[in-house]
C-alpha positions in Angstrom: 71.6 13.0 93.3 74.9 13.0 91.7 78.3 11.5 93.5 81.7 12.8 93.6 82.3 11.5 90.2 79.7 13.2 88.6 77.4 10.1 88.2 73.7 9.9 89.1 72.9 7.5 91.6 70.3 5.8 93.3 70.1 3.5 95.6 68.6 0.1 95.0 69.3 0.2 91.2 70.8 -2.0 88.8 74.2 0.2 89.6 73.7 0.4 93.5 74.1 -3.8 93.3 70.1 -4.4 93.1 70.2 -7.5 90.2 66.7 -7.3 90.4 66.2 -3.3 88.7 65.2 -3.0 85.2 65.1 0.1 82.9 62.0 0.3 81.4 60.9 3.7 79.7 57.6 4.7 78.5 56.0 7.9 77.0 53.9 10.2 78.1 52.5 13.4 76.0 55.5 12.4 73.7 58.3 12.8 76.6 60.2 9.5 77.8 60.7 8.5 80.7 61.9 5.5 83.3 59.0 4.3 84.7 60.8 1.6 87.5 62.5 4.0 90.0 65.6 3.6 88.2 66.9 7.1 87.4 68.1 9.7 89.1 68.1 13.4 89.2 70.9 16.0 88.9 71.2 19.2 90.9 68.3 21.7 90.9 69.0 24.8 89.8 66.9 27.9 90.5 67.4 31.6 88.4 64.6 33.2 91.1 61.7 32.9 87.9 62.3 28.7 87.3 63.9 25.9 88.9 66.0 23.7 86.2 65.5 20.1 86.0 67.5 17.0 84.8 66.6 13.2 84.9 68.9 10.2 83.7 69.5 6.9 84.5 71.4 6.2 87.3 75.1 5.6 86.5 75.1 8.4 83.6 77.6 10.7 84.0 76.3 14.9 84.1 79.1 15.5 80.8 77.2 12.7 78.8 74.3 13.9 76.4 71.6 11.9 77.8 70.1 14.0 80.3 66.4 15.2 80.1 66.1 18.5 80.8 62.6 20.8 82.2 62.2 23.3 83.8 58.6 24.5 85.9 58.1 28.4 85.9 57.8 29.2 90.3 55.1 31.5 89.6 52.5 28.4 88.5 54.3 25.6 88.4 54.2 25.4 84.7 56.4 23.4 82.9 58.7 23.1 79.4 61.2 21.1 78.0 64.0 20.8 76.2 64.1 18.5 72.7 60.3 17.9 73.4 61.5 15.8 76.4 64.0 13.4 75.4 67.1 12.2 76.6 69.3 14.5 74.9 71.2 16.9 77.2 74.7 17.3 79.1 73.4 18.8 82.7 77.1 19.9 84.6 77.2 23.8 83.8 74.5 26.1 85.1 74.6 28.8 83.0 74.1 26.2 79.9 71.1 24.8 81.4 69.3 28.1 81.7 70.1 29.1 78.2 68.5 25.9 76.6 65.5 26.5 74.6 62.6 25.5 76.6 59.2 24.7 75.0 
């Protein structure tokens, strides 16, 4: 979810007030991730063939590189990535997200 000001958001993390959040990240088949609830997703896009993914900690803004990006094929649910996973991405313009390389 994303506010006015571009930022993700969720509620009861570290930048909703909770003191008590922590941003822990793990991996899994080399992709990172946040494993305590405390990230947030940007807008889902969908071209009609795949819906567009992107994941950051709450509180980063959509213009800052540090977005994950996937995105699952409708057809069978598979899935890709971009920059084998990691946090690497700006996710604000559609047409950008679509033309990333996916693998």
């Amino acid at each position: 979810m994303t506010t006015g000001t571009g930022k993700a958001q969720v509620p009861g993390s570290q930048q909703d007030g909770n003191p008590n959040a922590k941003v822990l990240e793990s991996y899994t088949n080399g992709a990172k991730h946040v494993t305590d609830g405390a990230s947030a997703l940007g807008p889902i896009y969908n071209d009609g063939t795949y819906k567009y993914f992107g994941e950051a900690i709450a509180g980063t803004l959509t213009t800052a590189a540090s977005w994950r990006v996937s995105r699952m094929r409708i057809s069978d649910s598979y899935i890709q990535w971009v920059d084998s996973g990691n946090f690497t991405q700006v996710y604000n313009v559609e047409a950008t997200i679509i033309a990333l390389t996916y693998v």
